[in-house]
VEXDREN-2710 file (C-alpha; in Angstrom, 1 decimal):
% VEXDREN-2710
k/r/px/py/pz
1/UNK/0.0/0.0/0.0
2/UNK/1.5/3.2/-0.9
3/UNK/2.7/5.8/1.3
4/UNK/0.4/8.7/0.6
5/UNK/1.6/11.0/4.1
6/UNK/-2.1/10.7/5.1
7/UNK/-2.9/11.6/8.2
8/UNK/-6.6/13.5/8.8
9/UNK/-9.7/12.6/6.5
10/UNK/-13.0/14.5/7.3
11/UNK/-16.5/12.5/6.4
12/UNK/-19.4/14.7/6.0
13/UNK/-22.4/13.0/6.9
14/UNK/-22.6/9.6/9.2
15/UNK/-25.4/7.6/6.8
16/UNK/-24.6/4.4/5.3
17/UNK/-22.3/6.1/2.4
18/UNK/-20.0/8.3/5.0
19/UNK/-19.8/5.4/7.5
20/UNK/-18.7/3.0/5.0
21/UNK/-16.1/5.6/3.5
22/UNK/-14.9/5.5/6.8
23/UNK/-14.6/2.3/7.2
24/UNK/-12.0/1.8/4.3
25/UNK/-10.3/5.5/5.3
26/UNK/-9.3/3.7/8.5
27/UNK/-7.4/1.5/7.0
28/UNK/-5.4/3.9/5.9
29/UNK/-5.7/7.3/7.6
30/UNK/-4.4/7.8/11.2
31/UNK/-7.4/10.0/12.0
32/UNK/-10.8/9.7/10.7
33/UNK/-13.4/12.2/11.6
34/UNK/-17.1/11.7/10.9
35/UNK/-19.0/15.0/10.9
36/UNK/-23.3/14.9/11.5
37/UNK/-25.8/17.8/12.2
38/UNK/-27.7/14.5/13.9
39/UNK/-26.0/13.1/17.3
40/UNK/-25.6/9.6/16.0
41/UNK/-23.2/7.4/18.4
42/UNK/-25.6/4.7/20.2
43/UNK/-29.1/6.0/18.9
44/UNK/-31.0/3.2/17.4
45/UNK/-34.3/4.9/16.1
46/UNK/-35.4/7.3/13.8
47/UNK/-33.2/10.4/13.1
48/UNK/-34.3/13.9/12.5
49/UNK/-31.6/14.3/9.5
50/UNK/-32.9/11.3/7.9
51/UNK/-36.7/11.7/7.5
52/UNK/-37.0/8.5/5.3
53/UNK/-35.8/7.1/7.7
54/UNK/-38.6/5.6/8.8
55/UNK/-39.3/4.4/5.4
56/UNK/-38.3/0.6/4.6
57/UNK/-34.8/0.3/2.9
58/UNK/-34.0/-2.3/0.9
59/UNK/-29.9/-3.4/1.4
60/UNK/-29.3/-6.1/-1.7
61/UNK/-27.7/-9.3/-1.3
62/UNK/-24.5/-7.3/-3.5
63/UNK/-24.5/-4.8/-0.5
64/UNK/-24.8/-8.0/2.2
65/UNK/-21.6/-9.3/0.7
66/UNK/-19.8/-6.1/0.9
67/UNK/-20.8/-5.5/4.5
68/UNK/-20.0/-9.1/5.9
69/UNK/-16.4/-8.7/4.0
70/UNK/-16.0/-4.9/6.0
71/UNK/-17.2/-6.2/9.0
72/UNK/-17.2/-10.0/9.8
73/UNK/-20.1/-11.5/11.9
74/UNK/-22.0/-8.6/11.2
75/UNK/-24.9/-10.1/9.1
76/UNK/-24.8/-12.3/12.5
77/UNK/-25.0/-9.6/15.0
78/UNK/-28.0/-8.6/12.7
79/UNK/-30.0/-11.5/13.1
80/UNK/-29.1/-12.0/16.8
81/UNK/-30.9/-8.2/17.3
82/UNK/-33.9/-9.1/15.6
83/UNK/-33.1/-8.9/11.8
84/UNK/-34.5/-11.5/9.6
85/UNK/-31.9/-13.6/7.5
86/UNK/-33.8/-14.9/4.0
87/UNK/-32.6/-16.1/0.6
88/UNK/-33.8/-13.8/-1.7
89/UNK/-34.9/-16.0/-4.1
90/UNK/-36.7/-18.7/-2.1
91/UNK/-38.1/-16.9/0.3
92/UNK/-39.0/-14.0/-1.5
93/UNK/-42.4/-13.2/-2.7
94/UNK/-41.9/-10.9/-5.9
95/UNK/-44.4/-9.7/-8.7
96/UNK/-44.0/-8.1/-11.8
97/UNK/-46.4/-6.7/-14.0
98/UNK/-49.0/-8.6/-11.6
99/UNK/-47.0/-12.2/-12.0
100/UNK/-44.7/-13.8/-9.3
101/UNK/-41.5/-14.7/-10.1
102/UNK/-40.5/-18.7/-9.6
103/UNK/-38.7/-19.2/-6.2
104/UNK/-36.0/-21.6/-6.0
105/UNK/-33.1/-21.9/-3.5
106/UNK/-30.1/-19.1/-4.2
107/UNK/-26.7/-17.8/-2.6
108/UNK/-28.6/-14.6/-2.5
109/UNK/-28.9/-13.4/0.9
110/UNK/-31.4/-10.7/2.0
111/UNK/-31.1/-9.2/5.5
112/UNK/-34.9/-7.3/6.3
113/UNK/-34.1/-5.2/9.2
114/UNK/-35.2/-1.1/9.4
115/UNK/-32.5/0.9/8.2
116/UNK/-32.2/2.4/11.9
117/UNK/-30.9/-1.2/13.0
118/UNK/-28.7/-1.8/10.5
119/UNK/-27.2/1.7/10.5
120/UNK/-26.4/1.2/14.3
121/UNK/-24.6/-1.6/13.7
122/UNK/-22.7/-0.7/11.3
123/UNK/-21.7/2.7/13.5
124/UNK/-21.0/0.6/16.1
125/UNK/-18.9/-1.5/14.1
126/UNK/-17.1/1.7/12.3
127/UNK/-16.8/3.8/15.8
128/UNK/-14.7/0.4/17.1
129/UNK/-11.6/1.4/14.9
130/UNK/-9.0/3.3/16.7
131/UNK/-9.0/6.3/14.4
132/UNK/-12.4/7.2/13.9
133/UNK/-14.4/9.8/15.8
134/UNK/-17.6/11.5/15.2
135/UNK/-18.5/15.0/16.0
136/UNK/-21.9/15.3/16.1
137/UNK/-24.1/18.3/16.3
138/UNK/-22.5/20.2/14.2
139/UNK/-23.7/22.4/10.7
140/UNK/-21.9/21.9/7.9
141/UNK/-20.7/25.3/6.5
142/UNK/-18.5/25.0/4.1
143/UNK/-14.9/24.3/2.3
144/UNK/-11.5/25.5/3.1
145/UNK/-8.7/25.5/0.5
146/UNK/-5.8/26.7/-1.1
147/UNK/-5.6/30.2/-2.4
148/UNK/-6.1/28.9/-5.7
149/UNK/-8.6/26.3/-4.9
150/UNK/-6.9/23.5/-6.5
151/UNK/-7.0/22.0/-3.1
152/UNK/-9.8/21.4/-0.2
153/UNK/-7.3/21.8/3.2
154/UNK/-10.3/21.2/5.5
155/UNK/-14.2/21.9/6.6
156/UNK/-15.8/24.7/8.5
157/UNK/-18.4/23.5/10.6
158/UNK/-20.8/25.0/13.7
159/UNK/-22.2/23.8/16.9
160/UNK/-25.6/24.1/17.0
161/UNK/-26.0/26.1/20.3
162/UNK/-27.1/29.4/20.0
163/UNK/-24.5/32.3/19.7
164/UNK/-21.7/29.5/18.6
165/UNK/-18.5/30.3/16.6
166/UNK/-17.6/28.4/13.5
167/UNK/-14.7/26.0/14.1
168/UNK/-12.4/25.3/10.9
169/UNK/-11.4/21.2/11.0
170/UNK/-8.0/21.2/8.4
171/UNK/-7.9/17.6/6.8
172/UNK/-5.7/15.7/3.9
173/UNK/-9.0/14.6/2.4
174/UNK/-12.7/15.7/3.0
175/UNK/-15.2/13.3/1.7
176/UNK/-18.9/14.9/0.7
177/UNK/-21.4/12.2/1.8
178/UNK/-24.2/14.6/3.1
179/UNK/-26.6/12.8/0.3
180/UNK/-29.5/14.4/-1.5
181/UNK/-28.9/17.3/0.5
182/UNK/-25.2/17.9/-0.9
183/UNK/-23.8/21.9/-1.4
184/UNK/-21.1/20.6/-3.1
185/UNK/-22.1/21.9/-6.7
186/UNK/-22.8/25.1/-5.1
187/UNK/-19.5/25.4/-2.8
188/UNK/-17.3/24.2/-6.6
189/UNK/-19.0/27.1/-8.4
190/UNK/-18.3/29.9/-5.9
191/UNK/-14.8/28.1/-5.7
192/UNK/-14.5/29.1/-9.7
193/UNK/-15.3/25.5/-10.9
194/UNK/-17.9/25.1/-13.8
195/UNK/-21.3/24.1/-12.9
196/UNK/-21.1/20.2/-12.6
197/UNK/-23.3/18.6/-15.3
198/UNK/-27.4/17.2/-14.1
199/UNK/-29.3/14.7/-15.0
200/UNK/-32.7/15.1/-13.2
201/UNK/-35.5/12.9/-14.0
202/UNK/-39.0/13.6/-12.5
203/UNK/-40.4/10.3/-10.8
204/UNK/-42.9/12.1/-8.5
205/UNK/-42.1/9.0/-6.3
206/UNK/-44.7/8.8/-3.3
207/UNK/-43.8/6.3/-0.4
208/UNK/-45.8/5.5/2.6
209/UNK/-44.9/2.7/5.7
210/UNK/-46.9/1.6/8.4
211/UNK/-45.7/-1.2/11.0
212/UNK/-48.1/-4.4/11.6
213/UNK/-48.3/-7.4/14.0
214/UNK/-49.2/-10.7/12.9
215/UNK/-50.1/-14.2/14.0
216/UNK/-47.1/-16.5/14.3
217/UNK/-48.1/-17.9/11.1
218/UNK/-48.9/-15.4/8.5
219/UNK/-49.8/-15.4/5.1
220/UNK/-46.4/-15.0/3.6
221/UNK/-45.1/-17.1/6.5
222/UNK/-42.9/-14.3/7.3
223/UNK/-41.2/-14.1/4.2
224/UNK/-40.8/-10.8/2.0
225/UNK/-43.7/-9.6/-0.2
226/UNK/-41.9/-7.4/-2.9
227/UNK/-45.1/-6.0/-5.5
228/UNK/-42.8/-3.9/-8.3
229/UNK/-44.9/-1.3/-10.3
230/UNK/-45.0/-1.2/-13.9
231/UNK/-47.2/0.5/-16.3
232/UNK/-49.6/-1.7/-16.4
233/UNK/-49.9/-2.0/-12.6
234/UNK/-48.3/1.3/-11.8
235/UNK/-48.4/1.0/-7.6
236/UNK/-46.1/-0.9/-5.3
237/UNK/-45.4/-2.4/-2.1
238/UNK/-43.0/-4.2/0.2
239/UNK/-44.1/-6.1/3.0
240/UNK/-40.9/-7.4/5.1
241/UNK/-40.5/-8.9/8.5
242/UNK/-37.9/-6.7/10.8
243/UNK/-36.8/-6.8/14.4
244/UNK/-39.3/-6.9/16.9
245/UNK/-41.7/-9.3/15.7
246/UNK/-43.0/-6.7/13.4
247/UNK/-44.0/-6.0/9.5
248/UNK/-43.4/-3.4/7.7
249/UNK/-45.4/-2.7/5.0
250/UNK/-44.3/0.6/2.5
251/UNK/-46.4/1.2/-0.3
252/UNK/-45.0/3.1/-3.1
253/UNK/-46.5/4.9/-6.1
254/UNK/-45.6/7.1/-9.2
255/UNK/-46.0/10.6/-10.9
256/UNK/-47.8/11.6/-6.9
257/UNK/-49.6/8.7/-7.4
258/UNK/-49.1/8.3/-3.8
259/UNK/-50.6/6.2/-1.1
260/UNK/-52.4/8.1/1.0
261/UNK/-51.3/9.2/4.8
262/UNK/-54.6/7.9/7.0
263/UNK/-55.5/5.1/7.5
264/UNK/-58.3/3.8/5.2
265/UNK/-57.1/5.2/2.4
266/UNK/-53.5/3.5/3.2
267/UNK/-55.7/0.3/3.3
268/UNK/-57.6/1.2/0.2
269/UNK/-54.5/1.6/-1.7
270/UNK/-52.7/-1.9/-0.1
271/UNK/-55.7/-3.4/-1.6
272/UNK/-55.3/-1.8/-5.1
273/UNK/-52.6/-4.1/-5.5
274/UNK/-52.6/-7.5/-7.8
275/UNK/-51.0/-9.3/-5.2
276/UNK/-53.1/-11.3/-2.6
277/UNK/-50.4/-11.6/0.0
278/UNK/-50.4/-8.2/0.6
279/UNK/-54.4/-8.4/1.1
280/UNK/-54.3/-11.3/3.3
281/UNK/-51.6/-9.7/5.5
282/UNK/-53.6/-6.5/6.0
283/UNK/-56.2/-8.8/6.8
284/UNK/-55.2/-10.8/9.6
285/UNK/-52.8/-8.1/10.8
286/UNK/-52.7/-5.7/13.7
287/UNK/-51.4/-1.7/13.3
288/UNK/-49.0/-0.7/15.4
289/UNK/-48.7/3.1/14.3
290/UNK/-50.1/5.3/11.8
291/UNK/-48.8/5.5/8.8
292/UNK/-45.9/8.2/7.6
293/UNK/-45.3/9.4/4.4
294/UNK/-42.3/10.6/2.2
295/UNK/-42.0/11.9/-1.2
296/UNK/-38.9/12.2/-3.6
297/UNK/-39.8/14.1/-6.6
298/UNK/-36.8/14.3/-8.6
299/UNK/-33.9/11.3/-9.3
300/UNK/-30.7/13.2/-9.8
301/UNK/-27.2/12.4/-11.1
302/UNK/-24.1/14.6/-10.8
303/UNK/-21.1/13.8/-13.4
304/UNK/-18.7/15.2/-11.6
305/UNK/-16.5/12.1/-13.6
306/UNK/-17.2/14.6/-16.7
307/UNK/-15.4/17.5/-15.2
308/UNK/-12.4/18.8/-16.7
309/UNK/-11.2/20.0/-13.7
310/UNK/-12.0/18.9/-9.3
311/UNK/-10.3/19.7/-6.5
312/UNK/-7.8/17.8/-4.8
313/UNK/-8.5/16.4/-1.4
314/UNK/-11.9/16.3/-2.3
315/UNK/-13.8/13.6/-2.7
316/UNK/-17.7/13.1/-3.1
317/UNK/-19.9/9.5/-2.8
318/UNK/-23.2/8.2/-2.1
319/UNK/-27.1/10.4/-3.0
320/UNK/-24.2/13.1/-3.0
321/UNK/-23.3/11.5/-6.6
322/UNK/-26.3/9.8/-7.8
323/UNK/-29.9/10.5/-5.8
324/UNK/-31.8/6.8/-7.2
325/UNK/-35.7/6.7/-7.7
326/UNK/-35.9/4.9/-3.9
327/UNK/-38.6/2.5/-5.0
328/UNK/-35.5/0.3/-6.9
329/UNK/-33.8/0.1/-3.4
330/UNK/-30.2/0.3/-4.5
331/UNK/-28.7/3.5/-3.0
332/UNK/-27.5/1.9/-0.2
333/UNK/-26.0/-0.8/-2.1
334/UNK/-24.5/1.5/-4.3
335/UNK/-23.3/3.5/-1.8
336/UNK/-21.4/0.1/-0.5
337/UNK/-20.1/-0.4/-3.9
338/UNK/-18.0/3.0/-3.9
339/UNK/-16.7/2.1/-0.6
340/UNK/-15.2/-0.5/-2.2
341/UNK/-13.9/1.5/-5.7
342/UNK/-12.5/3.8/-2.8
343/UNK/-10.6/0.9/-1.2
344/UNK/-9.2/0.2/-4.4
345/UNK/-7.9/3.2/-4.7
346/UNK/-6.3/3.6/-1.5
347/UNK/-4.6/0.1/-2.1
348/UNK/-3.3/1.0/-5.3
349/UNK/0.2/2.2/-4.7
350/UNK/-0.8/5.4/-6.8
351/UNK/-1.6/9.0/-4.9
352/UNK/-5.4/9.5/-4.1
353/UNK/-6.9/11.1/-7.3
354/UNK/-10.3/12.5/-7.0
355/UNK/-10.9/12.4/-10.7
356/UNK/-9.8/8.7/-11.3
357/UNK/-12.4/8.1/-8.1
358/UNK/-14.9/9.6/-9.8
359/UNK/-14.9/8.0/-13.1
360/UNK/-14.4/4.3/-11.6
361/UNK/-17.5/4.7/-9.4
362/UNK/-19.4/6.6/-12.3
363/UNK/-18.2/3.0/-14.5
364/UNK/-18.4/0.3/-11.9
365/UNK/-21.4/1.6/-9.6
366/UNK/-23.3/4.6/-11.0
367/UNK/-23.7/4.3/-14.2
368/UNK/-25.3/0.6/-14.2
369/UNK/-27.9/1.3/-11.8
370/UNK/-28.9/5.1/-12.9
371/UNK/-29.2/3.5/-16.5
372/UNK/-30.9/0.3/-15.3
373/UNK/-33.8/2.4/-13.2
374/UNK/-34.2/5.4/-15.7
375/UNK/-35.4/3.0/-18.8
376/UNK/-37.5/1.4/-16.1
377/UNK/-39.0/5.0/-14.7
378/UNK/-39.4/5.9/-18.4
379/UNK/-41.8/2.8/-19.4
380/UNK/-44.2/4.9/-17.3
381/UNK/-45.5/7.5/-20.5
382/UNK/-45.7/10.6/-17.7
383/UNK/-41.7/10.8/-16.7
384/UNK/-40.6/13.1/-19.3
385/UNK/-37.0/12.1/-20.7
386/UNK/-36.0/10.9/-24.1
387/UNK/-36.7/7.0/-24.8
388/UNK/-33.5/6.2/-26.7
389/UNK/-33.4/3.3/-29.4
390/UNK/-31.4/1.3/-26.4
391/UNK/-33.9/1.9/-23.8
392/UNK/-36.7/1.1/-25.4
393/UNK/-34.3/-2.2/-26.1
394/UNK/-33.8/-2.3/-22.6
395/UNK/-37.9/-2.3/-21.7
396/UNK/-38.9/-4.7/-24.6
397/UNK/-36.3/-7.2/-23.1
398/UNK/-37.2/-6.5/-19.7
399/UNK/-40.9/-8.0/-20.3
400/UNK/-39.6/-11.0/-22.0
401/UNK/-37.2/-11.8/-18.8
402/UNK/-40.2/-10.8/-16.6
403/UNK/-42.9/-13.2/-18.3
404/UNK/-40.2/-16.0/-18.1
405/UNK/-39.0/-16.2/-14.9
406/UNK/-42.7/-16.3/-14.0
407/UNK/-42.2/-20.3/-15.2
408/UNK/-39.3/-20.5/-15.1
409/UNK/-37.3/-20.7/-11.8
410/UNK/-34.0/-20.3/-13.6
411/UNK/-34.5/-17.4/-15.2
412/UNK/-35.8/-15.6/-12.6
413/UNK/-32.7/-17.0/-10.6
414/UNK/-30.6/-14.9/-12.9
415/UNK/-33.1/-12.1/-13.1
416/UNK/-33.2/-11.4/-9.4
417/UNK/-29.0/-11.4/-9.5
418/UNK/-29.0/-8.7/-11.8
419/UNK/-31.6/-6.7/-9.7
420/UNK/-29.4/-7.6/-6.5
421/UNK/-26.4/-6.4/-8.1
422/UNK/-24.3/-9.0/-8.0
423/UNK/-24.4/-9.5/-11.6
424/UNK/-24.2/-7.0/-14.3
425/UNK/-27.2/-6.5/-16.7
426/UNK/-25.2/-8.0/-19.8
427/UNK/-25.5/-11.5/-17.6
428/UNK/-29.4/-11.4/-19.0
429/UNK/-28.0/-11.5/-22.8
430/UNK/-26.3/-14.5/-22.1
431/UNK/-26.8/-17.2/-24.8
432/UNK/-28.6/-19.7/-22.5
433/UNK/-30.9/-17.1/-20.8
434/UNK/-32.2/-15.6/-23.9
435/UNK/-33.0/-19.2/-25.1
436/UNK/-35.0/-20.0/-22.2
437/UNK/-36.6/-16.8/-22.6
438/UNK/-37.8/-17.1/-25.5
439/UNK/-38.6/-20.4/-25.6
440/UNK/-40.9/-19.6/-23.0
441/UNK/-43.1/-17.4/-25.7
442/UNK/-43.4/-19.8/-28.3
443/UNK/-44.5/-22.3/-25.2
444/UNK/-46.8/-20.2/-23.6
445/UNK/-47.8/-17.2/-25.4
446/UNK/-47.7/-13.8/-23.7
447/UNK/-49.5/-14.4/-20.8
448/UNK/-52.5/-11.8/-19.5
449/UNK/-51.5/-9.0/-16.9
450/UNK/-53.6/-10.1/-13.6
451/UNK/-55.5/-7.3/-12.7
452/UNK/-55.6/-5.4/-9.5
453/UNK/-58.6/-6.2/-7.0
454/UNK/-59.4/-2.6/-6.7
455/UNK/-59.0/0.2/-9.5
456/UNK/-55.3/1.4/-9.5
457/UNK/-55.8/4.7/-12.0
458/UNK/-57.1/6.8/-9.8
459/UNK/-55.3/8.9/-6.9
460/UNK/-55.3/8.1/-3.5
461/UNK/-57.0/10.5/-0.7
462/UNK/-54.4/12.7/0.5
END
């Protein structure tokens, strides 16, 4: 590993992204400081910085694997705190387009746990490492650098308390992982960098979660109840076991198609649904709070890989980078990804260079996902964007993979890996695949779209 005089890196932000930057900056950094407006060490609920963070969060089985390797035992610890261990494929319930996919024993592993849990023990995990510390509290106000800006040299932050001062942290490496929330565009621009490049992509995503008991023996027999919406059947849901003997039950919808915040009409819209799991589970199953609602109107990308020019020192990960549609659950996965293209990095022999970062997590992360979930987001005819030849490609093939893996269990073996992230989406071109695809066609014909028990077009009560 090469010597790279490092002695002080700064974190901004103590989510899943900056915690897992962390992580791998400890390996090589004799200080580590992670900075949050939130106080973070040892709280296990709901924080005030994260409002969706009541929300249910998917972490795919690409993400598990990343995890366990940075911290042994910890999909263990999980499931010893409540968390509920499941193989993606055979224990999942998924539908597409109305139709659920064949279940059949995998390697996949799927932890359902709320993102609270798994965030504390990953904190806990991080805060265990000699060099890290957290200061908490604290707003974020800017940059410091060089006279010339070709360098960040640090952060100024503020306590919150009334009347105090701002305090100026000086750092070899700062590392913007403050999320959707991110001033970094603004803070390059008054620093005399070019605006970085947008790509925004209005989803008008709606989300709503509500926590249920059940009898020992539920419908799904505890397993997950993942309902994806397509055009056709435009809402979603997931229903997932998590710590404390509860369900969690998010219902998602889009273009502010979205499930409604009381009760009956979160009920009414559960049962808009073509899936009768979900009905059977809201049957049988007893509330345990109202429900709460979140809405993300805008998926953003910043191609800060496409900039001629970036400051040293500076680094940038996570929603700071690339803000996902949240209904595809992969930020969080994502996020793990870069911690890993960052680890590469460090262990390269070669001085950290924030441009390189940048365009290996753009080629090895980003890019796959954003392109992945924008044809998806653009099958539905509201989100404006342009419908290239290859993403129309993309959706055509998608159905075709859909349909089958409602037969056939291998193909939606290979389906679900590609959604998980553990394999890329060439691995659904693959000779073998595209035969079983379409030899399901010829076999079957296209098969109808189930429809919903209760009308799905209109909007919910708000």
């Amino acid at each position: 590993m090469a010597d790279h005089g490092m002695r002080t890196a700064v974190v901004l932000g103590g989510s899943m992204a900056g915690l897992l930057a962390a992580r791998v900056l400890a390996e090589v950094y004799s200080e580590v400081v992670i900075v949050d407006r939130d106080e973070i060490q040892g709280v296990r609920g709901p924080r005030r910085g994260v409002p969706q963070g009541r929300q249910i969060h998917g972490l795919q089985p690409a993400g598990q694997r990343i995890l366990e390797e940075l911290f042994p035992g910890l999909t263990e610890d999980l499931a010893g705190d409540g968390a509920q261990i499941q193989d993606t494929v055979a224990d999942g319930h998924w539908y597409f387009r109305g139709r659920k996919l064949m279940q059949s024993p995998s390697d996949l592993v799927t932890v359902a746990a709320s993102r609270p849990l798994l965030e504390y023990h990953v904190r806990r995990r991080v805060a265990a490492f000699d060099a890290v510390s957290f200061l908490e509290r604290r707003d974020i106000v800017g940059l410091t650098t060089t006279p010339d800006a070709s360098r960040v040299t640090g952060v100024r932050v503020r306590p919150q308390e009334v009347g105090s001062a701002t305090e100026e942290i000086r750092a070899d490496l700062v590392v913007d992982a403050m999320g959707r929330g991110s001033r970094t565009p603004v803070w390059l621009e008054e620093l005399g960098y070019p605006r970085v490049q947008e790509d925004r992509l209005k989803v008008g995503v709606g989300y709503t979660t509500r926590h249920y008991r059940v009898p020992p023996k539920d419908v799904s027999d505890g397993k997950a109840v993942v309902v994806v919406g397509s055009p056709e059947q435009p809402r979603g849901a997931i229903c997932a076991r998590v710590e404390g003997d509860r369900i969690q039950v998010t219902a998602n919808g889009m273009l502010d198609d979205r499930p409604a915040a009381d009760a009956d009409g979160f009920h009414a819209y559960l049962l808009s649904l073509a899936a009768p799991p979900v009905h059977q589970l809201i049957r049988h199953a007893e509330p345990l709070d109202d429900p709460v609602t979140y809405r993300v109107p805008v998926s953003v990308r910043r191609h800060y890989d496409r900039m001629a020019r970036f400051p040293e020192g500076f680094l940038v990960t996570g929603d700071s980078v690339c803000a996902f549609n949240p209904v595809y659950a992969q930020g969080m996965t994502v996020a793990a990804l870069g911690a890993m293209v960052l680890r590469r990095c460090l262990r390269s022999g070669r001085p950290l260079d924030p441009r390189a970062f940048l365009r290996d997590l753009t080629r090895t992360a980003v890019a796959p996902s954003w392109e992945a979930n924008t044809a998806n987001d653009l099958a539905f005819q509201g989100v404006e964007g342009r419908r290239t030849w290859r993403i129309r490609l993309m959706q055509a093939w998608g159905v075709r993979i859909q349909e089958a893996a409602a037969v056939d269990a291998e193909v939606a073996h290979r389906f679900i890996r590609v959604l998980s992230l553990v394999d890329p989406g060439s691995a659904l071109l693959r000779p073998s695949l595209v035969w079983r695809a379409l030899r399901v066609r010829r076999q079957h014909g296209r098969p109808p779209v189930p429809r919903a028990t209760a009308p799905a077009a209109g909007r919910a009560e708000r």
